[in-house]
C-alpha positions as CSV (number, residue, x, y, z in Angstrom):
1,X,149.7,50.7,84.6
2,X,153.0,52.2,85.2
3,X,153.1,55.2,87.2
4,X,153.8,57.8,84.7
5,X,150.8,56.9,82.8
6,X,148.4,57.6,86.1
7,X,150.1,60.9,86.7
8,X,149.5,62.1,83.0
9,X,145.9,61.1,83.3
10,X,145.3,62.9,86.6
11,X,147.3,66.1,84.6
12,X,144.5,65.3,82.1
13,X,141.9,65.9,84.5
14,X,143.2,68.0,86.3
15,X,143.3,70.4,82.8
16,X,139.6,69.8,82.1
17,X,139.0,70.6,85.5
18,X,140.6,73.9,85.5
19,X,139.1,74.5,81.7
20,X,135.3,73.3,83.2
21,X,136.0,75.7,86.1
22,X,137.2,78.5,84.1
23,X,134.2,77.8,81.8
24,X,131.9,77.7,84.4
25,X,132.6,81.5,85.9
26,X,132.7,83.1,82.8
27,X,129.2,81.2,82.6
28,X,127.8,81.7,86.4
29,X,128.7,85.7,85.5
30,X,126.7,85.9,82.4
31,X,123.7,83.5,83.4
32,X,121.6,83.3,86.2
33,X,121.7,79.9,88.9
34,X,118.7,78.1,88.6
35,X,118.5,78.7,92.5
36,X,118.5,82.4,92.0
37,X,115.8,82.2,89.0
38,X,113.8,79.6,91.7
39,X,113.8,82.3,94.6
40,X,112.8,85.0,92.0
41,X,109.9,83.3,90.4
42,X,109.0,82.7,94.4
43,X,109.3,86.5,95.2
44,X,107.5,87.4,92.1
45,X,104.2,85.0,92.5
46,X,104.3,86.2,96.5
47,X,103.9,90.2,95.2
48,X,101.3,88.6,92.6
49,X,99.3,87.5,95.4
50,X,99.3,90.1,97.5
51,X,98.3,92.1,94.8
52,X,95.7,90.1,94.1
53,X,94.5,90.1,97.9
54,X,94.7,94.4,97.8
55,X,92.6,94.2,94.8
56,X,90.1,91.8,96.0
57,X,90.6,94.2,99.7
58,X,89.9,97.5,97.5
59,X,87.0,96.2,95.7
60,X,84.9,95.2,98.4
61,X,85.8,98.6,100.1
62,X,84.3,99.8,97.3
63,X,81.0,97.9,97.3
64,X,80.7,98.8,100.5
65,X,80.9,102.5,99.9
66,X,78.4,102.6,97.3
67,X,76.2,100.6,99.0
68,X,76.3,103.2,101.6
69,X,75.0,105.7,99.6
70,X,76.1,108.8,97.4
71,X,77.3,112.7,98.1
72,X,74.5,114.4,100.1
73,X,72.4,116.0,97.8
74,X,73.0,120.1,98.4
75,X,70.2,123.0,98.3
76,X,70.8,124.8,95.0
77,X,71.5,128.3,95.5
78,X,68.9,130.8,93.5
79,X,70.4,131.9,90.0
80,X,71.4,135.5,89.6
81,X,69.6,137.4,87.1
82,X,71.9,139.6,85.2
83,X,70.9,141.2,81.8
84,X,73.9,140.3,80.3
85,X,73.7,136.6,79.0
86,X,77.1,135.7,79.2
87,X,77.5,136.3,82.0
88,X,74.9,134.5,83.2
89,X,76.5,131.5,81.3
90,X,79.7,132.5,83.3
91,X,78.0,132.1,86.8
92,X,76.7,129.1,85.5
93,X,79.4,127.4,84.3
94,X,81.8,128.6,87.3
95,X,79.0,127.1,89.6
96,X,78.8,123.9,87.7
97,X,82.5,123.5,87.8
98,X,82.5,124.4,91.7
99,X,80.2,121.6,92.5
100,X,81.9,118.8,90.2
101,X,85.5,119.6,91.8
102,X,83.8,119.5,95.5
103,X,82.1,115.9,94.1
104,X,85.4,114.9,93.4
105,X,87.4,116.1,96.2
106,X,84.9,114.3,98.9
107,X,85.0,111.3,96.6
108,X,88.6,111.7,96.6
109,X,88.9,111.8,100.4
110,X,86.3,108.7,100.7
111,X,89.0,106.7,98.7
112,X,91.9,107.7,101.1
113,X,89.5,106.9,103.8
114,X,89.0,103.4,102.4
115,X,92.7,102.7,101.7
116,X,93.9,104.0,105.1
117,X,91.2,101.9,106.8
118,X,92.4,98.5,104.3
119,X,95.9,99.2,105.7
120,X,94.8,99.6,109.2
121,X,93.0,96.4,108.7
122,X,95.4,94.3,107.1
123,X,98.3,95.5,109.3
124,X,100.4,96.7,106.2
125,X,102.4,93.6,105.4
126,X,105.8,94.0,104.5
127,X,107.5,92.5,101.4
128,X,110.3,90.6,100.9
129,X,112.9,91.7,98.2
C-alpha cells in the first residue's frame, strides 16, 4: 500500500473518531453512565432497607408499648348541676374534649419516647448520598 493511501485512512479514522467523540459528549450530557445509574440503584435499595429495618424497629416498639398497658385510668370528677341544660352540655363537652387532648398528648409523648429510645438503640446510622 503506498503511503498516501495509509495516511488517508488514518485521516478517516481519525474523523470518525472525533465525530464518535463529539457524539458521545453531547450523549454522556443528556444520559446517565450506566456506572452512575449502578451506584444510584445501590444508594436507593440501601435507604429501602433501612427503612424497612426502622419500620420493623418502630413496630415492635409498638407491641411493646401496648403490651405494657393503656393511659391510667383517672377518678371522674363529680358533674356540676346547673339548671341551665346547655350549659351542662357545655361542661360536658369541654370536659370530654379536656380528657381526649390529655389521651393524646401522653400518647403523643410515649411515641417520642419510643423513637428517641430506637435511635439511642440503633446508634442513628448515617446515610450515604
Amino acid at each position: 500500500m503506498p503511503l498516501s493511501w495509509r495516511l488517508m485512512m488514518r485521516l478517516r479514522v481519525l474523523g470518525l473518531s472525533r465525530l464518535r467523540r463529539a457524539l458521545l459528549s453531547r450523549l454522556d450530557s443528556r444520559y446517565i453512565t450506566k456506572s452512575d445509574h449502578r451506584r444510584d440503584l445501590k444508594d436507593a435499595l440501601w435507604e429501602v432497607q433501612m427503612l424497612r429495618r426502622e419500620v420493623v424497629a418502630l413496630r415492635n416498639e409498638v407491641d411493646r408499648l401496648r403490651r405494657t398497658g393503656g393511659a391510667p385510668v383517672k377518678a371522674t370528677p363529680e358533674p356540676r348541676v346547673t339548671a341551665d341544660p346547655k350549659a351542662a352540655e357545655a361542661y360536658r363537652l369541654a370536659t370530654e374534649t379536656a380528657e381526649a387532648v390529655d389521651t393524646l398528648l401522653q400518647n403523643e409523648m410515649r411515641i417520642w419516647q419510643a423513637i428517641d429510645d430506637l435511635s439511642a438503640r440503633m446508634g442513628a446510622p448515617t446515610r450515604a448520598r
